[in-house]
C-alpha positions in Angstrom: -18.4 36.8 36.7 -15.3 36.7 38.9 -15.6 36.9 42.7 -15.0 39.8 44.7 -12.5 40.0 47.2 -13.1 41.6 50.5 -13.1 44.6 49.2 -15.2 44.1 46.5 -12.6 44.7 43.7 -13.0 41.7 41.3 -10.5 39.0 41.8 -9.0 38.7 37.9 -9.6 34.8 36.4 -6.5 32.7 37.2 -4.3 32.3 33.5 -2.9 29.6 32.0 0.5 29.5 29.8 -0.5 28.4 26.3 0.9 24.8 25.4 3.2 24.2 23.2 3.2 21.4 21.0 5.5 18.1 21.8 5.2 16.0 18.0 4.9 18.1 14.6 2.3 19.1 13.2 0.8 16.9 10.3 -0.4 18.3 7.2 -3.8 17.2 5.6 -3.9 14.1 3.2 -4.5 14.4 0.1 -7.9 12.7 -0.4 -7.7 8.3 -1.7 -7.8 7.8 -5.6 -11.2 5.3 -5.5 -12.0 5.3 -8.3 -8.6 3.4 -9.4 -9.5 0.3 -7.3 -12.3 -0.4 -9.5 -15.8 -0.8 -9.7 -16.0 -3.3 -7.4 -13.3 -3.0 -5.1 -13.6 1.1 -4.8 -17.3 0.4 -4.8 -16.8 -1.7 -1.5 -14.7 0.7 0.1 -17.3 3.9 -0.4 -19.6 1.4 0.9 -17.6 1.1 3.7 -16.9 4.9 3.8 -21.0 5.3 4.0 -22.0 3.2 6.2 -19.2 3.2 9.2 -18.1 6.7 8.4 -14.6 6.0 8.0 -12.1 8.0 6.1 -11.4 7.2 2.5 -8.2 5.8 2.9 -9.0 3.3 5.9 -11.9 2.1 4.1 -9.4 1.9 0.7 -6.4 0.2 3.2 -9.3 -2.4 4.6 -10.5 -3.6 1.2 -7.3 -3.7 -1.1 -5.1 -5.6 1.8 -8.2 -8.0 1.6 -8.4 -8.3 -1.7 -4.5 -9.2 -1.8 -5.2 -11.5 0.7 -7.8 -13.3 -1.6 -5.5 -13.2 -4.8 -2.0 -14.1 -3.7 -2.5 -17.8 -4.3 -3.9 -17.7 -7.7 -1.5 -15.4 -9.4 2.0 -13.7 -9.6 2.9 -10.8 -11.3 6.5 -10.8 -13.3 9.1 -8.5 -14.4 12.0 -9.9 -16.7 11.5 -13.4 -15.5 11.3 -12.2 -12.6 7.6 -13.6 -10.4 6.8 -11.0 -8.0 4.0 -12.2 -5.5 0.6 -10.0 -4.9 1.3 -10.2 -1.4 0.4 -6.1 -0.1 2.0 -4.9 3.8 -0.6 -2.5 4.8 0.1 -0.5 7.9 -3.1 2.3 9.1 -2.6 5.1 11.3 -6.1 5.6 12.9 -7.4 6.8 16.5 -8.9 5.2 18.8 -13.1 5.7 18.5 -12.3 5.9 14.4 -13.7 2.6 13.7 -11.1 1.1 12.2 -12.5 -2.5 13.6 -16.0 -1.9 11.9 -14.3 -1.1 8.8 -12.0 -4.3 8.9 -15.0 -6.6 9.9 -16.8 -5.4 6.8 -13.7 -6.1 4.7 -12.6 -9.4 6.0 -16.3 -10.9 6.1 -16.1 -13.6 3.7 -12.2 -14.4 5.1 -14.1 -15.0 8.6 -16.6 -17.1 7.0 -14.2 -18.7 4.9 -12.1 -19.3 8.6 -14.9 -20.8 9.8 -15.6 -23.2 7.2 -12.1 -24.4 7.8 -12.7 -25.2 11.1 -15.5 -27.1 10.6 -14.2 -29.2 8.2 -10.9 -29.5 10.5 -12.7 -31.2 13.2 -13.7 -34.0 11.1 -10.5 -34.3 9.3 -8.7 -34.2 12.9 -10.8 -36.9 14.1 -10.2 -39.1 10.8 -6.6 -38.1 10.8 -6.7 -39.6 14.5 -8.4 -42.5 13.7 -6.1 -43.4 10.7 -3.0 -42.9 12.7 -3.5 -45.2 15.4 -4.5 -47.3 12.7 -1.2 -47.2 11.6 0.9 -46.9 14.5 -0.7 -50.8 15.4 -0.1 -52.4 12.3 3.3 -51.3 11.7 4.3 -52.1 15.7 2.6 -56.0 14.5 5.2 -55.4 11.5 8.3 -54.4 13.9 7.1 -57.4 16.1 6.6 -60.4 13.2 9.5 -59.1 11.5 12.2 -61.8 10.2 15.4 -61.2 8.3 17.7 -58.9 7.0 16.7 -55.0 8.5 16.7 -54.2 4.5 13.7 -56.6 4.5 12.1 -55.4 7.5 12.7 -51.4 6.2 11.0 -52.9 2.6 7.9 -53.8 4.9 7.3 -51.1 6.7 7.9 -49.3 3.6 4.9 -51.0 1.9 2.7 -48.9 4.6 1.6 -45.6 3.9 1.4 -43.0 6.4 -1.6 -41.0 7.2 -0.7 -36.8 7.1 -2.4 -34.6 9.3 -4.9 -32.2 7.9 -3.8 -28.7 7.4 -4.5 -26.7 10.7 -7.3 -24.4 9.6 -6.2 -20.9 10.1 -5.9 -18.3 7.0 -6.0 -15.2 9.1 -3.9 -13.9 12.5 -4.2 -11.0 14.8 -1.0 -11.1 16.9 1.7 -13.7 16.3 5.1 -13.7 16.7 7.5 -14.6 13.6 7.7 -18.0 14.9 4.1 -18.5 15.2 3.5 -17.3 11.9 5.9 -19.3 10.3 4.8 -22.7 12.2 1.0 -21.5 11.0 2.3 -21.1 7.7 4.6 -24.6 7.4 1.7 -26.7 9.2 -1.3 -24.8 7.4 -2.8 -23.3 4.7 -0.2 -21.5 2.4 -1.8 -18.4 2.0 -2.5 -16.9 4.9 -3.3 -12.6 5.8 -1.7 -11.0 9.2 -4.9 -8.5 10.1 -4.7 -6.8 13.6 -6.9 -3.4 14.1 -5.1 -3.4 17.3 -1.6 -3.4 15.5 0.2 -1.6 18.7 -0.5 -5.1 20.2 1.7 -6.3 17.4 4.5 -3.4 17.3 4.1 -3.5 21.2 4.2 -7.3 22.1 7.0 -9.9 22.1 7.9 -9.6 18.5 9.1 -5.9 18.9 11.2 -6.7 22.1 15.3 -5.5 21.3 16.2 -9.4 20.8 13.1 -10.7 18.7 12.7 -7.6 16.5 16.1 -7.7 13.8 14.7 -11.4 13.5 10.6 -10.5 13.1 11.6 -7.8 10.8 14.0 -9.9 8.7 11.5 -12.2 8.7 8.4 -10.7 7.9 10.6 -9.1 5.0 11.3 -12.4 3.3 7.2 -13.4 3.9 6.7 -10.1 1.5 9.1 -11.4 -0.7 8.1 -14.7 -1.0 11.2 -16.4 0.0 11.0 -20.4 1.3 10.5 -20.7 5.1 13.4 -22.8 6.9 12.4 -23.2 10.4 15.5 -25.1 12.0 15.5 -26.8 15.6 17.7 -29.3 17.3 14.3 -31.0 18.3 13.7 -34.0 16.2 11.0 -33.2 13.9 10.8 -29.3 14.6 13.1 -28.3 11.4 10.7 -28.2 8.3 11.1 -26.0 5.1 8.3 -24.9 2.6 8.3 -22.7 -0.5 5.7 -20.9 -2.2 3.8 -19.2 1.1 2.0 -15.9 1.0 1.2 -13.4 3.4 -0.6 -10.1 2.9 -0.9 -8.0 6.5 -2.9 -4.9 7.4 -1.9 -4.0 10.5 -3.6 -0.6 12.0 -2.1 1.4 14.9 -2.8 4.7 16.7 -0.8 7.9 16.2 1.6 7.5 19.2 2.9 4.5 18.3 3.1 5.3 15.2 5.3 8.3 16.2 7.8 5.2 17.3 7.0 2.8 14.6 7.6 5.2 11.9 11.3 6.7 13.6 12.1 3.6 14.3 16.2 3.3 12.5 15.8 -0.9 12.5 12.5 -0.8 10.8 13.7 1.7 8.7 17.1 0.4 8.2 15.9 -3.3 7.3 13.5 -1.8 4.4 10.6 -3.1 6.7 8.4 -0.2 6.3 9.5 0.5 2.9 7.2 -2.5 1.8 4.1 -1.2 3.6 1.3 1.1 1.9 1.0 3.5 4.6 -2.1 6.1 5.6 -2.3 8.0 8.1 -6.0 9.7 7.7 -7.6 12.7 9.5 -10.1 11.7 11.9 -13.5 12.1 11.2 -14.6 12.1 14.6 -17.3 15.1 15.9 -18.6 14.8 12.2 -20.3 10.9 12.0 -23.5 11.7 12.8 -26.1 8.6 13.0 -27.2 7.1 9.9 -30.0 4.6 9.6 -28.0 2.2 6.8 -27.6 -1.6 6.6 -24.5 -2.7 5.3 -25.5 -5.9 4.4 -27.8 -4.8 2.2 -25.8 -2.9 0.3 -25.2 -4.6 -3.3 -21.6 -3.3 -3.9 -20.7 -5.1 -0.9 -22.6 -8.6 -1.6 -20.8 -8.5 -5.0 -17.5 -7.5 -3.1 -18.4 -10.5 -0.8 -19.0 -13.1 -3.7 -15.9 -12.6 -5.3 -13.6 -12.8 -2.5 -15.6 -16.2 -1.2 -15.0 -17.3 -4.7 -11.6 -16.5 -4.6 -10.9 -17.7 -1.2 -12.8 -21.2 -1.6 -11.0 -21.9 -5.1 -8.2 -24.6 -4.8 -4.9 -23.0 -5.6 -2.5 -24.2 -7.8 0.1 -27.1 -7.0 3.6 -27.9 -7.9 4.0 -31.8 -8.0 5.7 -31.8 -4.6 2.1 -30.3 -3.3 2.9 -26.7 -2.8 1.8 -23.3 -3.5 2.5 -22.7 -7.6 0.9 -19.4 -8.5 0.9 -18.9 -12.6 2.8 -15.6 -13.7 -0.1 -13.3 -15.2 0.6 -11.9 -18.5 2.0 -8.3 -18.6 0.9 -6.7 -21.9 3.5 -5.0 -24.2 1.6 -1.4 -23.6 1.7 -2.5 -19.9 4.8 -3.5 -19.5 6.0 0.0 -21.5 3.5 2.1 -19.2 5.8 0.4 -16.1 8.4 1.3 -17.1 7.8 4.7 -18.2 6.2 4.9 -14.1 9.4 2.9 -12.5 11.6 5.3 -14.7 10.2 8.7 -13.0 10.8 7.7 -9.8 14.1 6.4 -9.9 14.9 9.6 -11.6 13.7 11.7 -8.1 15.2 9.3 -5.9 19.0 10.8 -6.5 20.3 14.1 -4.5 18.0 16.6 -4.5 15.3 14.5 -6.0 11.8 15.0 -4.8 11.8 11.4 -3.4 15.1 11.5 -1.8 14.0 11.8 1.9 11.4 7.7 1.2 14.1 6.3 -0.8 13.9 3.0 0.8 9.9 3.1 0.1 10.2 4.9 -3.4 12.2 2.1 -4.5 10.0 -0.5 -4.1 7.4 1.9 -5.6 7.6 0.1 -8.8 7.3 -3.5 -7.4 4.3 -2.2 -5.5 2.7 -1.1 -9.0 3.4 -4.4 -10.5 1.6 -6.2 -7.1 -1.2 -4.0 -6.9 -1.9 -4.3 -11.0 -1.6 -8.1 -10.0 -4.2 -7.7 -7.3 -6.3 -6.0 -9.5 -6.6 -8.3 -12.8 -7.1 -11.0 -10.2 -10.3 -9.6 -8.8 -11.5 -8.5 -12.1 -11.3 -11.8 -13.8 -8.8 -9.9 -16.5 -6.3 -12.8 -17.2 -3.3 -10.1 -17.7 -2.5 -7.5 -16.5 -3.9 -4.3 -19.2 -2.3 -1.0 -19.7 -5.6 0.6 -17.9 -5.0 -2.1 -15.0 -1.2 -0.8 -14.8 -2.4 3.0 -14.7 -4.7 2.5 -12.4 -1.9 0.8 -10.0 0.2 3.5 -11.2 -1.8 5.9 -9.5 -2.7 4.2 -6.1 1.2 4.3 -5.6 1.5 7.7 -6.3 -1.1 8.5 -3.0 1.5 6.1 -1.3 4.3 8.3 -2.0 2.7 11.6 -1.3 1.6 10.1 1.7 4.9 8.5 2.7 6.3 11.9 2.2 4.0 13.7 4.4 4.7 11.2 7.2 8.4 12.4 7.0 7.8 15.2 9.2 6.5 12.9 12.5 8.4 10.4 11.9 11.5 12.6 12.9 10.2 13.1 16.4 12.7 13.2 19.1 12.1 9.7 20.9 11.9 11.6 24.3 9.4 13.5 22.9 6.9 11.0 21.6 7.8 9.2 25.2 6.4 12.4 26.9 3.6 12.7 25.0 2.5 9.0 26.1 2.9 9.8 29.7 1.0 12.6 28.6 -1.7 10.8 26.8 -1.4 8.4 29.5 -1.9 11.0 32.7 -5.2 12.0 30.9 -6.6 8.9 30.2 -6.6 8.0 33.2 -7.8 10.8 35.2 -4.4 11.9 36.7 -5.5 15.7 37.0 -2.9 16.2 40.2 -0.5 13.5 41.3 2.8 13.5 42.8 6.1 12.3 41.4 6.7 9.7 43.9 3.0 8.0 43.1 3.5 8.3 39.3 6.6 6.0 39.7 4.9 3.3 41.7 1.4 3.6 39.7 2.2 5.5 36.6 2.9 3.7 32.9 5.8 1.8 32.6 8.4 4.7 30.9 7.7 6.3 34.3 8.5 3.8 36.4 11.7 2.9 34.7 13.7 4.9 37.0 13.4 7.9 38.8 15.7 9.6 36.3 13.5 9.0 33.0 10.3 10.0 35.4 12.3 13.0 36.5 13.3 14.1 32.6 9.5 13.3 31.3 8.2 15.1 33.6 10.3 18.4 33.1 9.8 17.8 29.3 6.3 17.8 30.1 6.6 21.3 32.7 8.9 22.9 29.9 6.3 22.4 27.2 3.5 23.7 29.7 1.4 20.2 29.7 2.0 19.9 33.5 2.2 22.6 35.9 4.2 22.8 39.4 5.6 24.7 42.1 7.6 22.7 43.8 8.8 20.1 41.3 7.3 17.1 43.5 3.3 17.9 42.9 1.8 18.4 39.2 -1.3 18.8 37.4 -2.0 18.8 34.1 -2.4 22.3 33.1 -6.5 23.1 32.4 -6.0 24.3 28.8 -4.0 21.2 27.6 -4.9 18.7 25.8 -4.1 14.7 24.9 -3.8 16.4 21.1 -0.8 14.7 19.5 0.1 17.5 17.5 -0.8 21.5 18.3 -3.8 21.8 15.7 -5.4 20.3 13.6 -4.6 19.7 10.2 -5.5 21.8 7.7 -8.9 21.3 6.3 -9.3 20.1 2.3 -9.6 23.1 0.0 -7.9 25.5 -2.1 -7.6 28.0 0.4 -5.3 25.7 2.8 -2.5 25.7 0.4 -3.4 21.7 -0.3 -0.2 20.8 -3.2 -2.5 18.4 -4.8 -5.3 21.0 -6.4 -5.5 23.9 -8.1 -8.2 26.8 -9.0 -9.5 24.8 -11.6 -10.6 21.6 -9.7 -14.2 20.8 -9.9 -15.4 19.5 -6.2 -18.4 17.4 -8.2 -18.5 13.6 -8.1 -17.9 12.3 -11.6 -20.2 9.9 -12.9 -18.2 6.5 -12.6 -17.7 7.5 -8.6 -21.5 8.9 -8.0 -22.3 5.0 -9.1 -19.9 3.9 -7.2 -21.7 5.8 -4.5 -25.3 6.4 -4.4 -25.8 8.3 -1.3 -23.5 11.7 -1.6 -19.6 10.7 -0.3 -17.3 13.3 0.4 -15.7 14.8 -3.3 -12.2 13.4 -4.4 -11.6 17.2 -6.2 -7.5 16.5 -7.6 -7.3 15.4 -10.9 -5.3 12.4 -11.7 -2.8 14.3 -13.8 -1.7 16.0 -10.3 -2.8 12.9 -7.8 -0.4 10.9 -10.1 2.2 13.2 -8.7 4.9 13.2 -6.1 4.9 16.0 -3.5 8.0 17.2 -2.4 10.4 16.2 0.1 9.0 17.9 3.2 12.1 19.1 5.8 11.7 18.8 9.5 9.4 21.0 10.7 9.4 22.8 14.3 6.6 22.0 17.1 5.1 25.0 16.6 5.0 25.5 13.0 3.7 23.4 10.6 5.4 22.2 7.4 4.1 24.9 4.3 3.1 23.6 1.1 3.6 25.7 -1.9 5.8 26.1 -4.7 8.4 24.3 -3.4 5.7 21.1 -3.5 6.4 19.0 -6.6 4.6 18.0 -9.5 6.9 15.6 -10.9 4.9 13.7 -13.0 3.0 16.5 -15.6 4.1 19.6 -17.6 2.6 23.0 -18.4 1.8 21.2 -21.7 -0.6 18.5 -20.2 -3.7 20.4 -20.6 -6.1 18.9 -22.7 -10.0 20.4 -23.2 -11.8 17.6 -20.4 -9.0 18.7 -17.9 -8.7 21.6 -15.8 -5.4 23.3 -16.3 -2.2 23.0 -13.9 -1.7 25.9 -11.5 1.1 28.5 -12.2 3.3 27.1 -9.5 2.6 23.7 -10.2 3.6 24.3 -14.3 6.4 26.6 -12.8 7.4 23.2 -11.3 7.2 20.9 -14.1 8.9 23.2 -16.2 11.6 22.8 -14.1 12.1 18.9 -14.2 15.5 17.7 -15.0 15.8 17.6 -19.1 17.5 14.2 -19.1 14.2 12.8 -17.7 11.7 15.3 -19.7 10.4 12.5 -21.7 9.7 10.1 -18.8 7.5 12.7 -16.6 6.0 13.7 -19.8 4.6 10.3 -20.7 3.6 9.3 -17.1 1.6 13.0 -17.2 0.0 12.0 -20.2 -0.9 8.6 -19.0 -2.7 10.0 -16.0 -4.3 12.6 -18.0 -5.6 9.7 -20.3 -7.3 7.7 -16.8 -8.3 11.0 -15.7 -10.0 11.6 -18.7 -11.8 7.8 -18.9 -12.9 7.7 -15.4 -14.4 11.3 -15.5 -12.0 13.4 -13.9 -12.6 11.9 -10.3 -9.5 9.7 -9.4 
């Protein structure tokens, strides 16, 4: 009850203004195809999903960046002539507490043991190396010293001596380099080699994202994904060194504020950097993972998960007769190869003005190469030798979910930069217990974009006192106003259903597992209700939202990718908005969408109707 004055009137609770929201809203995902990874790699990542109690898609980004990892050496994919590596970029937008580490130390176990085996067998190569090059180094100083004639004669004998190389430095896997660490790593070492860092702020935050390293580390990491010869040049004697065939497949996993800034970035964006990343950006399951008694390492879909990729990772990878990395072009089958194209063909088409795709078309462009890698990744693992027509659907349809979800990241990654730097002083102010605090002691103690200058401090703050995060009388003492929070956006997303509005499922969708994803998953996992004929789809191109209202889904979402047509008996028909849609597609391309939409419908139909 309120106090009472002297009087005894009752003194009315103090009131707060309401908050208004710095970053854009961010609708809900749609929820991570599975069941098109495969038995065994979707049947590790609802392992994963079970017994960490991650979301679908961290679990899904964890395992198939692994998995690309393991298979880059063996294979590449091809398209005209053309070999395409299976190297995946995966970048994971996760909070902190989400437990994106457990879910990458589950993935990456038989990497880490694989690491360690290395090292082991390093030391005694190292010390035999050693032994053999002082070896060396005597007799051919006895050579120098003895020597007698012509210097052709003396260049013959020292010829005659062979030269002992040092081993490989044992490192496949990195957590923070910098371009030039990674290319030494990759020139000295093993040619296959993953970037993994569930910390990837450290990455996007340390000296390779500084204003003079980053148009390099970009540039550079973009010609890793491509698979393009590293030249490392340096006026040192023996520091230049060039080497073809390397691969490099990264996961990299960052928190929401800095993927506000990694995500606006103009250079990242500009250079096609991000474009060649699978990106999610998950809700947080946090306040629902309650405790569950479970032993991963019992679980059999993660011991077979674990056997292949130590098979994989232990096999010796082909050779080119100048000793480097070779990998054989897998077969694309004729039906494959025509499925491709049918997929490469309806995106291209939604790329131009107006197209649904227009606002990713740096990433929507390399949505076909992405197909052909992921297809690669997946005939790899499953011991196919080519890569099938199923194969291609199902890589078909894990790029799809990449482009929804790239265009549902549109709306924050058009955050105004002094807004995202607010709300990490924000974030920051509350992390560390700054409930009151005065201007002058934020600049000497505070985060480093406070103490840039008393200006920026001066501008954050009022950003801050405008948007009613911070409150203050006098403009010299705050505190952070009692009904605020370190939210990054105003609400929370809009929960799964088909009363949010959710674009990707209609009236018809059955919430049941099917029965290739309940064995995928023996203890109940959270239903994947959207058929394949609409996950297959691309959503629209969202427009900037403001802070306080979120983006609406609706008609104007897209279904670019089935008809009004595609409704055969096992699945359940389109919505009227959605068919409104298709029946609106651009005639020159009718044929196109309609033979993707029947693809989907025909994977939709073989794996149950849960993909």
């Amino acid at each position: 009850m309120p106090p009472d004055d002297e009087a005894g009137a009752l003194i009315p609770a103090p009131t707060y203004p309401e908050p208004l929201p710095l970053l854009p809203n961010l609708e809900a995902a749609a929820p991570y195809p599975l069941a098109a990874l495969g038995d065994l790699l979707g049947g590790a990542a609802a392992a994963i999903i079970e017994a960490v109690q991650v979301p679908d898609a961290l679990a899904a980004q964890s395992v198939l960046a692994a998995a690309a990892m393991a298979a880059q050496p063996h294979a590449n994919a091809q398209r005209a002539g053309q070999l395409i590596p299976l190297s995946l970029f995966a970048l994971t937008v996760a909070e902190s507490g989400d437990r994106k580490s457990a879910a990458d130390r589950l993935a990456l176990r038989a990497h880490h043991d694989r690491q360690r085996e290395l090292l082991d067998s390093y030391k005694a190569e190292a010390k035999a190396y050693r032994d053999n090059r002082d070896a060396y180094q005597r007799v051919r100083a006895l050579v120098l010293d003895k020597a007698k004639g012509t210097p052709e004669a003396v260049a013959a004998e020292l010829a005659r001596l062979e030269e002992p190389a040092p081993p490989l430095l044992p490192f496949i896997l990195a957590e923070e380099p910098t371009l030039e660490g990674l290319q030494k790593s990759l020139l000295n070492g093993h040619p296959s080699q993953g970037l993994f860092s569930d910390e990837g702020g450290q990455f996007f935050g340390g000296h390779a994202s500084k204003p003079e390293n980053m148009l390099k580390s970009v540039a550079g990491l973009s010609k890793l994904w491509d698979g393009a010869p590293i030249t490392r040049t340096r006026a040192a004697e023996g520091e230049s060194a060039s080497r073809s065939g390397c691969r490099l497949s990264a996961h990299l996993m960052i928190q929401p504020i800095v993927a506000q800034e990694v995500l606006g970035n103009p250079l990242m964006q500009g250079q096609g950097f991000l474009a060649r990343f699978l990106i999610a950006w998950p809700q947080s399951l946090a306040g629902s993972r309650f405790y569950r008694d479970s032993d991963p390492a019992k679980d059999a879909r993660l011991g077979r998960y674990w056997q292949r990729m130590a098979r994989l990772l232990a096999l010796a990878p082909p050779q080119d007769e100048r000793g480097e990395l070779a990998p054989p072009a897998l077969p694309l089958e004729r039906e494959a190869l025509a499925a491709w194209i049918t997929t490469h063909d309806a995106i291209e088409a939604e790329l131009g003005k107006g197209g649904d795709l227009q606002e990713i078309k740096p990433t929507a462009a390399k949505g076909g190469e992405n197909v052909l890698r992921i297809a690669g990744v997946l005939a790899v693992i499953e011991e196919s030798g080519a890569i099938t027509r199923p194969i291609l659907e199902r890589a078909a349809i894990l790029v799809r979910w990449y482009l929804v979800e790239a265009l549902r990241l549109t709306n924050p990654a058009k955050a105004e930069p002094h807004l995202i730097q607010a709300q990490r002083l924000f974030d920051w102010l509350g992390a560390n217990g700054w409930q009151t605090f005065e201007a002058r002691t934020l600049q000497r103690e505070g985060p480093p974009i406070a103490r840039k200058s008393a200006k920026q401090r001066d501008q954050l703050l009022a950003v801050l006192v405008e948007h009613h995060h911070l409150l203050t009388s006098d403009g010299k003492h705050f505190r952070i106003n009692p009904v605020a929070t370190t939210a990054t956006t105003a609400t929370k997303p809009a929960q799964r259903g088909l009363e949010s509005g959710d674009t990707l499922a209609t009236s018809g969708d059955n919430p049941q597992l099917s029965p290739p994803v309940a064995a995928l998953s023996p203890t109940p996992a959270p239903a994947n209700p959207g058929p394949v004929a609409i996950v297959a789809t691309s959503a629209t191109a969202t427009t900037a939202t403001t802070a306080t209202k979120p983006a609406q889904q609706g008609p104007e979402g897209c279904d670019t990718l089935a008809t009004s047509c595609d409704t055969p008996p096992t699945i359940p028909p389109l919505s009227q908005p959605v068919a409104a849609l298709s029946q609106g597609a651009k005639p020159a391309n009718t044929g196109a969408i309609a033979d993707v939409a029947n693809v989907a419908v025909a994977t939709h139909a073989r794996y149950g109707g849960e993909l």
